[in-house]
MIBAVO-952570 format. One line per 3 residues: their letters; for each residue x, y, z of N, C-alpha, C, O, CB. Coordinates in steps of 0.1 Angstrom, whole numbers, plus 5000, padded with zeros to 4 digits. Glycine has a CB too. Layout:
a = X:Y:Z:X:Y:Z:X:Y:Z:X:Y:Z:X:Y:Z | ...
REM end
This chain:
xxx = 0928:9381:9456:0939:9390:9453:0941:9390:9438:0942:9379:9433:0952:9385:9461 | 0942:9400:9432:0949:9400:9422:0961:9395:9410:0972:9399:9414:0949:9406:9424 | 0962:9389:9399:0974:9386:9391:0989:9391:9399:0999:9385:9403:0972:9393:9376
xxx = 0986:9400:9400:1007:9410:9407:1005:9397:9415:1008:9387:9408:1010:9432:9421 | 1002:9394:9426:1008:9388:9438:1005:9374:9438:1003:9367:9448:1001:9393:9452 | 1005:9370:9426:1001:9354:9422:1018:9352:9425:1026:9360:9421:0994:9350:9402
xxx = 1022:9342:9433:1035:9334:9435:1037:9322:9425:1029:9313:9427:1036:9328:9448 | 1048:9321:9413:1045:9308:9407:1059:9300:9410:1069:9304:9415:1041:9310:9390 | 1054:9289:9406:1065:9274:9411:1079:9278:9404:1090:9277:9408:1058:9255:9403
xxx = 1075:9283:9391:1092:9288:9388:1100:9296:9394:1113:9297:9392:1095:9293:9378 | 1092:9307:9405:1100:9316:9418:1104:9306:9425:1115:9302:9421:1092:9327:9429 | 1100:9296:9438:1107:9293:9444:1114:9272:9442:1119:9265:9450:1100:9300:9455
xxx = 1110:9271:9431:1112:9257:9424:1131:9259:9428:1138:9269:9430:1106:9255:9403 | 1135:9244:9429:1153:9242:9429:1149:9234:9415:1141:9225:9412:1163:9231:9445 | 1162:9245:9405:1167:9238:9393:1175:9229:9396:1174:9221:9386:1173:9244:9384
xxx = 1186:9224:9408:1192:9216:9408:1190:9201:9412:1191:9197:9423:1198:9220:9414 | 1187:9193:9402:1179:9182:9400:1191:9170:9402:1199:9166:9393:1172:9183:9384 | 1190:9164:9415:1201:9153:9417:1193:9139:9411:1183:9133:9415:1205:9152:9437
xxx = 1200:9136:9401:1193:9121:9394:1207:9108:9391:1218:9108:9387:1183:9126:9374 | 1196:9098:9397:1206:9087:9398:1203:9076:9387:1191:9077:9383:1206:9081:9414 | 1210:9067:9383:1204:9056:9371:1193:9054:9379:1189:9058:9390:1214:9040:9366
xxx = 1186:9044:9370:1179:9031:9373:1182:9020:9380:1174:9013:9385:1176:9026:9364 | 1197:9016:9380:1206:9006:9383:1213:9009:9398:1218:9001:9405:1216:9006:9372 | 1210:9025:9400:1216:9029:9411:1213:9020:9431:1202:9021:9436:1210:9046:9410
xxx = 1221:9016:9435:1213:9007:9446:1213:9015:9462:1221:9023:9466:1221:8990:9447 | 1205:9010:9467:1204:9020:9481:1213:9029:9481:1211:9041:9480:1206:9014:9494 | 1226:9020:9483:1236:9027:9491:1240:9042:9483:1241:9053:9488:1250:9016:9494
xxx = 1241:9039:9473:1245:9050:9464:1231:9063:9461:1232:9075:9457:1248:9040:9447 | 1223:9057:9464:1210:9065:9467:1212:9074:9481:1209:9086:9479:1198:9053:9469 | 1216:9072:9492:1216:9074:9503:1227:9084:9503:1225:9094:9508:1216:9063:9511
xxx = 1239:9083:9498:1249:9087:9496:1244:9099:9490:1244:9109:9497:1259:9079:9490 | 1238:9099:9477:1234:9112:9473:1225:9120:9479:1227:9132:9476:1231:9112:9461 | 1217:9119:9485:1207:9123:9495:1215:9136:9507:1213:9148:9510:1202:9107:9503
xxx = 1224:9121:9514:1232:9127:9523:1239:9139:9517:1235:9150:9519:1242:9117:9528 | 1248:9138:9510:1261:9148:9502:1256:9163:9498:1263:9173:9499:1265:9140:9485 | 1240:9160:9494:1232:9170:9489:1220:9175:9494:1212:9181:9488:1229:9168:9480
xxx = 1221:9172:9508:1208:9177:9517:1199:9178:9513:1193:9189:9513:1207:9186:9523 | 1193:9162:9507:1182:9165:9503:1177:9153:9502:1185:9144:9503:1181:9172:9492 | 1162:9150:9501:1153:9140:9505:1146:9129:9494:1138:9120:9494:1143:9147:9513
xxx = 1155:9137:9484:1149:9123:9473:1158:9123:9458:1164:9134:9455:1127:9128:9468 | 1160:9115:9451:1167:9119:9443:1157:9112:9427:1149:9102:9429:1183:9113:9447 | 1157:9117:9418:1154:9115:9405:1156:9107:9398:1160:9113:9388:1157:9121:9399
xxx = 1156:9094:9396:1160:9078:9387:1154:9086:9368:1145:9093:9364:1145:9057:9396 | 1169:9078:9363:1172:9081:9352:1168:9070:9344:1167:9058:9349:1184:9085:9350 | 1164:9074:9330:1163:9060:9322:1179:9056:9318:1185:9067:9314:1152:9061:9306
xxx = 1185:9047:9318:1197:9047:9315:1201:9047:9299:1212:9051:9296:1201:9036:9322 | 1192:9044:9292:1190:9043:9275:1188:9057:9275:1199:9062:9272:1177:9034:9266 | 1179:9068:9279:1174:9078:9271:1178:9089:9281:1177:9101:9277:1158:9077:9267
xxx = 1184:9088:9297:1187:9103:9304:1174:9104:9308:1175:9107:9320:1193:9117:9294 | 1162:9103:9306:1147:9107:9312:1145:9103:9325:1152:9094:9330:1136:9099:9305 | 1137:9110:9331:1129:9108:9344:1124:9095:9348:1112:9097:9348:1117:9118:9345
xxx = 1125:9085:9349:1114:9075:9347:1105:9074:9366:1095:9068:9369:1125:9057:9340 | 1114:9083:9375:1106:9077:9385:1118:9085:9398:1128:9090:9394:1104:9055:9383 | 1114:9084:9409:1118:9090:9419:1120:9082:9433:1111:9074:9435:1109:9101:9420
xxx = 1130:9082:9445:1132:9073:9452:1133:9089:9467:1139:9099:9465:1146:9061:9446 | 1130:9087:9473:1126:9096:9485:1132:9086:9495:1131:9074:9495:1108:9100:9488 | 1138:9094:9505:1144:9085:9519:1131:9079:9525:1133:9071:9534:1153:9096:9532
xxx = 1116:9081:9522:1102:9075:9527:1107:9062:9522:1112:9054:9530:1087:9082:9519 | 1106:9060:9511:1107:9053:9497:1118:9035:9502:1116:9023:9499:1119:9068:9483 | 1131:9043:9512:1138:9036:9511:1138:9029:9520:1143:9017:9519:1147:9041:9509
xxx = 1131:9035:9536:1128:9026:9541:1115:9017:9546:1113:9008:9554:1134:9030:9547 | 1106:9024:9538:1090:9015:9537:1095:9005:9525:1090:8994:9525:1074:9027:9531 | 1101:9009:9518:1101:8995:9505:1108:8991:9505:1106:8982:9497:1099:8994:9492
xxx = 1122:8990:9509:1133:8987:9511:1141:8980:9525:1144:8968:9527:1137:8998:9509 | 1142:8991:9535:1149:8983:9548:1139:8978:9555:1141:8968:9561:1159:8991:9558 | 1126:8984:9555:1115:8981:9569:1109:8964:9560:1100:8960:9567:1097:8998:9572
xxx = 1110:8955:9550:1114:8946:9546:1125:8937:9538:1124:8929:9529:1108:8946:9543 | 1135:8942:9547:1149:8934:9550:1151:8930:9534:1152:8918:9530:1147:8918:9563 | 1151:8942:9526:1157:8940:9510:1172:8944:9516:1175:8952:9525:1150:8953:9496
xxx = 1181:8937:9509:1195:8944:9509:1196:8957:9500:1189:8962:9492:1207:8935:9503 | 1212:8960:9508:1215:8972:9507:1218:8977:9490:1215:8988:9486:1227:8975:9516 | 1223:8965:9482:1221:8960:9472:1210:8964:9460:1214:8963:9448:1220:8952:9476
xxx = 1199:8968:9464:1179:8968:9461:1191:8979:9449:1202:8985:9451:1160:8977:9477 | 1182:8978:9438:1182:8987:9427:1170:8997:9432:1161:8994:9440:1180:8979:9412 | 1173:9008:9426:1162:9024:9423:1151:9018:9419:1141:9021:9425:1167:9037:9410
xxx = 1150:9008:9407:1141:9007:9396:1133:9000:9403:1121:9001:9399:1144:9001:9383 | 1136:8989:9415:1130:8982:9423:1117:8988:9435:1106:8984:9438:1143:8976:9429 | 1125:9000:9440:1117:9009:9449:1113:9018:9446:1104:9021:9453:1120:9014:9458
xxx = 1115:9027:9434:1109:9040:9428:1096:9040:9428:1088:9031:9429:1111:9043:9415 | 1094:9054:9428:1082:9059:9429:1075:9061:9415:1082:9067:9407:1083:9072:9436 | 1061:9057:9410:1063:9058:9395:1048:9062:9393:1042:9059:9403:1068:9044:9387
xxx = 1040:9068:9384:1040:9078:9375:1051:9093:9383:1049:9095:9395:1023:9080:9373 | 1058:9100:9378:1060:9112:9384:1051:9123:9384:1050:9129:9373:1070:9116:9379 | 1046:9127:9391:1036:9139:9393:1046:9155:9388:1057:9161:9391:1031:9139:9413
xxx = 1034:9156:9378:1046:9169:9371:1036:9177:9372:1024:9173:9372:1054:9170:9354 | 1040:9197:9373:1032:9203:9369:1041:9215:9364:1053:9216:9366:1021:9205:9378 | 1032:9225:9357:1037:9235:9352:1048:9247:9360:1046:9251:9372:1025:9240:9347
xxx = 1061:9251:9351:1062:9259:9356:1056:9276:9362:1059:9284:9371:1068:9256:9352 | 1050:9275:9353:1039:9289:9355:1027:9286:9364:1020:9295:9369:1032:9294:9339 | 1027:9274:9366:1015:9274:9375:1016:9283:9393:1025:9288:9399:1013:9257:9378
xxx = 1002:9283:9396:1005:9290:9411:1011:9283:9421:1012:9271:9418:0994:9295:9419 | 1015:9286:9430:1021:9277:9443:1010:9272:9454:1013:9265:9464:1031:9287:9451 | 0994:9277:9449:0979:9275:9448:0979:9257:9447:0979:9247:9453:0970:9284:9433
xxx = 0981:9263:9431:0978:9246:9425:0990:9240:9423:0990:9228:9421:0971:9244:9409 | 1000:9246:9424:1009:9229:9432:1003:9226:9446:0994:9217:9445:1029:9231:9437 | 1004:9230:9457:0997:9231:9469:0989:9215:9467:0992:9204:9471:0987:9246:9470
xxx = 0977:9221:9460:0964:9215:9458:0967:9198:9448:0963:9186:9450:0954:9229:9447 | 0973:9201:9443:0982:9189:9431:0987:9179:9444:0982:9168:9444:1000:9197:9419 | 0994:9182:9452:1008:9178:9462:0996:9173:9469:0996:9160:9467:1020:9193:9471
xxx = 0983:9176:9477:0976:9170:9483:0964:9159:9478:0958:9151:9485:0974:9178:9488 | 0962:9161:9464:0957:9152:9457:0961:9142:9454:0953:9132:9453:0954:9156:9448 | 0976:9141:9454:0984:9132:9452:0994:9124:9464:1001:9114:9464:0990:9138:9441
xxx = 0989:9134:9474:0995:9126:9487:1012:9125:9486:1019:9116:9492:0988:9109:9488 | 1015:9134:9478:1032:9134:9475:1036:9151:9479:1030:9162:9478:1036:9129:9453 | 1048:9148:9484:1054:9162:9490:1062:9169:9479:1063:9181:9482:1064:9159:9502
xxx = 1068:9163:9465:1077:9169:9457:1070:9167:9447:1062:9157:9446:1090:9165:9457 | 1072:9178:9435:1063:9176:9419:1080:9179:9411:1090:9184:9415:1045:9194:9415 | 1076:9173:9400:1088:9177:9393:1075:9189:9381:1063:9190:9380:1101:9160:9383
xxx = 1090:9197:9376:1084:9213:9372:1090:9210:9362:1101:9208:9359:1088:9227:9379 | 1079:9212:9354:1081:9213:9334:1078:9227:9325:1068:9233:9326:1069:9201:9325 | 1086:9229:9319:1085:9242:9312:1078:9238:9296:1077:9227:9289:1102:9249:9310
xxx = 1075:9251:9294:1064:9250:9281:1064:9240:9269:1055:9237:9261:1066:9262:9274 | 1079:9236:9270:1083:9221:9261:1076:9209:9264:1070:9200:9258:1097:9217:9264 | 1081:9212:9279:1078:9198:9285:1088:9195:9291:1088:9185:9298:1074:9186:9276
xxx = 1099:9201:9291:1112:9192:9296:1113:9200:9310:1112:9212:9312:1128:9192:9285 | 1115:9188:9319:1118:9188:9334:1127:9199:9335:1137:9198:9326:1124:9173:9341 | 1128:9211:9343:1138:9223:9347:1140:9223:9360:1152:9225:9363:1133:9236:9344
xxx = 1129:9220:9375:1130:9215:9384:1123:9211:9394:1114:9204:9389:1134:9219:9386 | 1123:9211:9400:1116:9201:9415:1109:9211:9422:1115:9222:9421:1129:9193:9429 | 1100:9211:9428:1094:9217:9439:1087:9208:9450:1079:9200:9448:1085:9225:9434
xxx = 1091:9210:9459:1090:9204:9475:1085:9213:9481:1087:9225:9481:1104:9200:9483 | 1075:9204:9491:1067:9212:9506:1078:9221:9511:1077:9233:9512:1061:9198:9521 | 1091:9214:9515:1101:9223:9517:1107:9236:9513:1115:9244:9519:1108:9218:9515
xxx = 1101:9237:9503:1102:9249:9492:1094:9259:9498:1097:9269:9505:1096:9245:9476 | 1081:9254:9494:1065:9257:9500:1072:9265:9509:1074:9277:9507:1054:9243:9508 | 1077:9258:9520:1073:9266:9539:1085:9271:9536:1088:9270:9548:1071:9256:9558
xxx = 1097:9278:9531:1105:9281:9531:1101:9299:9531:1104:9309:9538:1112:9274:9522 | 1093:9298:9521:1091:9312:9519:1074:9316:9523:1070:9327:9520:1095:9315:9504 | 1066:9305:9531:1055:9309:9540:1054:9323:9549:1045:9331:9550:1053:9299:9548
xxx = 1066:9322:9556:1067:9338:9565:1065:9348:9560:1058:9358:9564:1080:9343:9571 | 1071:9346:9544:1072:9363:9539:1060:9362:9530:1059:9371:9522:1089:9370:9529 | 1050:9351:9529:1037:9354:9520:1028:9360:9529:1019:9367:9526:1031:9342:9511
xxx = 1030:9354:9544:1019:9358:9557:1023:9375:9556:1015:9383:9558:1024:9348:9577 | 1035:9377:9554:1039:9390:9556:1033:9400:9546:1027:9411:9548:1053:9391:9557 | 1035:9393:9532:1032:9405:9521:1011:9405:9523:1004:9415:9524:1039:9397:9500
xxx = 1008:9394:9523:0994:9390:9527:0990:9400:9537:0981:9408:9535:0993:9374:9534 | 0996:9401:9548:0991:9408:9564:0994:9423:9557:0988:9431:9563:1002:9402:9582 | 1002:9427:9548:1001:9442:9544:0990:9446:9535:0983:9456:9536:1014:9447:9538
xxx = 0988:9434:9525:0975:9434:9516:0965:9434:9514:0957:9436:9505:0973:9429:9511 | 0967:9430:9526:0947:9422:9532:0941:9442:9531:0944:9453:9536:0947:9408:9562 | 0928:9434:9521:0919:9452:9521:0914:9454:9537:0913:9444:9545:0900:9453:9508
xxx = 0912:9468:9541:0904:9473:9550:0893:9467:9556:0892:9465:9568:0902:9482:9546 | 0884:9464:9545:0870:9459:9549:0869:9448:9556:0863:9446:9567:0861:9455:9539 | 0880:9440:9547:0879:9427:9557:0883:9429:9571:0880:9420:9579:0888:9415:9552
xxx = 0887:9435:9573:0887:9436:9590:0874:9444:9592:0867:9440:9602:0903:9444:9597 | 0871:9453:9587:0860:9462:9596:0847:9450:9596:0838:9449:9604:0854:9480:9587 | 0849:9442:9586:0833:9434:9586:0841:9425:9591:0833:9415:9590:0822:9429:9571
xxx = 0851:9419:9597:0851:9412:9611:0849:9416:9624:0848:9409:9635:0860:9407:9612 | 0848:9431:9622:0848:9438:9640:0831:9436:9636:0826:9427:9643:0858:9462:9645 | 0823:9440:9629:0810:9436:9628:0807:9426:9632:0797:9427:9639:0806:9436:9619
xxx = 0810:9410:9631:0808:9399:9636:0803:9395:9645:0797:9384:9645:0814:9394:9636 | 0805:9403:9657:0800:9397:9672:0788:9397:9672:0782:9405:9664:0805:9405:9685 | 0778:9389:9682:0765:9390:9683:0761:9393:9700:0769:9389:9708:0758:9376:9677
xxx = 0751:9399:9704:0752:9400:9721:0741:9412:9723:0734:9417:9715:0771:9404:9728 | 0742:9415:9734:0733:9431:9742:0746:9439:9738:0759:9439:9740:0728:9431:9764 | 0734:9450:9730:0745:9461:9729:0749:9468:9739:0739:9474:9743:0743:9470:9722
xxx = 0761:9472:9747:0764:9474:9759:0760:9495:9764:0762:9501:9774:0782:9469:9759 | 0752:9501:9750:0749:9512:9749:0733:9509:9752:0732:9512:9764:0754:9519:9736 | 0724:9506:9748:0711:9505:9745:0706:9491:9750:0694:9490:9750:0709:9508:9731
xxx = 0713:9481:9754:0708:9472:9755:0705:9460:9748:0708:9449:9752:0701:9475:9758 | 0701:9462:9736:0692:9453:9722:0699:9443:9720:0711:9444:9718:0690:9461:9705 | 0693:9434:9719:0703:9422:9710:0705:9427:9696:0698:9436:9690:0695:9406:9708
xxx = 0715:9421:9692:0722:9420:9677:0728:9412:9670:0732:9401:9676:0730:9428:9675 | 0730:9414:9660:0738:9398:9650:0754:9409:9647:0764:9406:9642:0724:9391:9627 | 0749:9420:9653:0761:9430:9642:0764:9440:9649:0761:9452:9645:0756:9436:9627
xxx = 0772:9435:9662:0775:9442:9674:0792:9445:9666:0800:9438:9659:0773:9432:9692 | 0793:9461:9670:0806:9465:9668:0817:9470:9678:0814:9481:9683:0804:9474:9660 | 0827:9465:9681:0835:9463:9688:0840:9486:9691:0841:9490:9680:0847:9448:9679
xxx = 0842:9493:9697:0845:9507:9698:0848:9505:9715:0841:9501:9724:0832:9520:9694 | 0862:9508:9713:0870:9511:9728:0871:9495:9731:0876:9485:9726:0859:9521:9743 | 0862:9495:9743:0861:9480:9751:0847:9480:9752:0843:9480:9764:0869:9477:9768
xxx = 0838:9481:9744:0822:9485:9744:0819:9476:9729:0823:9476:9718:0819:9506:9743 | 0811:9470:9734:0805:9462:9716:0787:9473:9716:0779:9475:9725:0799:9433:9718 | 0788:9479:9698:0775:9486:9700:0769:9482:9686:0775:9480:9675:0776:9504:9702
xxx = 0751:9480:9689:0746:9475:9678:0746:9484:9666:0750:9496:9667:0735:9471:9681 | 0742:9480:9656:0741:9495:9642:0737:9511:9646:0742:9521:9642:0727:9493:9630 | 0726:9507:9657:0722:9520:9660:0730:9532:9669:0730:9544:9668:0712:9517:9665
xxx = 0733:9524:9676:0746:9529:9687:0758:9530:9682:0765:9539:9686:0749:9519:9699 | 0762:9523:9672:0775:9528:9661:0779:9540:9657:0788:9547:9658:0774:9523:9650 | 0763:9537:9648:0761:9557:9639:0761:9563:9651:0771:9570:9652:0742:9563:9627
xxx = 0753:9564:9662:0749:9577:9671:0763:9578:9676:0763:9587:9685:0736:9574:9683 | 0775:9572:9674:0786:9570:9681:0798:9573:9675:0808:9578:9679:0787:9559:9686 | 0795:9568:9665:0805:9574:9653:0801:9584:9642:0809:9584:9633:0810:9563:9644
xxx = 0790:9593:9639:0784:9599:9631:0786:9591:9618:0784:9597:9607:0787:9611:9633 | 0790:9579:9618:0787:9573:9603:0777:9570:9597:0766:9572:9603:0792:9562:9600 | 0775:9565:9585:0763:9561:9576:0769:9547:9581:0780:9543:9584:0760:9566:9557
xx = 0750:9538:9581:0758:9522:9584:0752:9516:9574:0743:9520:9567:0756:9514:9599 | 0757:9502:9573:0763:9495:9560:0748:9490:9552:0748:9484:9542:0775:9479:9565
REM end
């Protein structure tokens, strides 16, 4: 497909970036999660305001409760660390592709500076999957369907012959020859 229908991470990315200290402990973690329907929050450097690392409700209870840390546990303790960043201009392709390389569901989204603008989540992703199947299923060229009705292989049900490139007409599969004599077309 062409540039026009390229989808990029700054269409469907959330600028609203819930970030908690470094110092922040479960409970206050959980709290913001809850409040803000949402599944992970952003740990701050407490000196500089920066990103240093990310805590996901995964996060809280594989490193946290499922080994009987208290409720107590600091962010800085369980975070998630390098942060996986990628461009805002990039495609929703190569986040996709990024997101599975990295075995992580959320990327944080940086603009031409560099400075974090927002988050993008698998959630994001499938939010708007229906209406790309949709614009996709209007887009998709012609051919590709006609050279899938070509695909079948079998006895042509006109002539008999085997074929690799039986074409599907009515409820009848016909080989090349039986096509043209059937459709007065030129064949491929």
């Amino acid at each position: 497909m062409g540039e026009e229908y390229t989808l990029k991470v700054k269409n469907i990315m959330s600028e609203n970036l819930i970030t908690a200290p470094q110092t922040a402990d479960i409970v206050e973690l959980s709290k913001l999660m809850t409040k803000h329907n949402i599944g992970s929050v952003i740990i701050v450097s407490e000196e500089t305001g920066d990103p240093i690392g990310i805590v996901t409700e995964r996060d809280i209870i594989t490193r946290a409760l499922s080994k009987g840390l208290p409720l107590s546990t600091k962010a800085e303790k369980i975070m998630s660390t390098p942060l996986i960043t990628i461009d805002e201009e990039a495609s929703i392709r190569e986040a996709l592709d990024l997101m599975n390389r990295h075995g992580t569901k959320r990327l944080l989204v940086k603009n031409a500076q560099g400075k974090i603008v927002g988050i993008l989540t698998m959630t994001d992703v499938q939010k708007v999957m229906p209406a790309l199947m949709e614009i996709l299923s209007y887009k998709a060229p012609t051919e590709v369907v006609e050279k899938a009705e070509a695909a079948y292989s079998g006895f042509c049900d006109e002539c008999g012959s085997w074929s690799s490139e039986l074409r599907r007409v009515d409820d009848r599969f016909l080989c090349p020859e039986c096509y043209l004599a059937f459709s007065g077309e030129e064949s491929e």
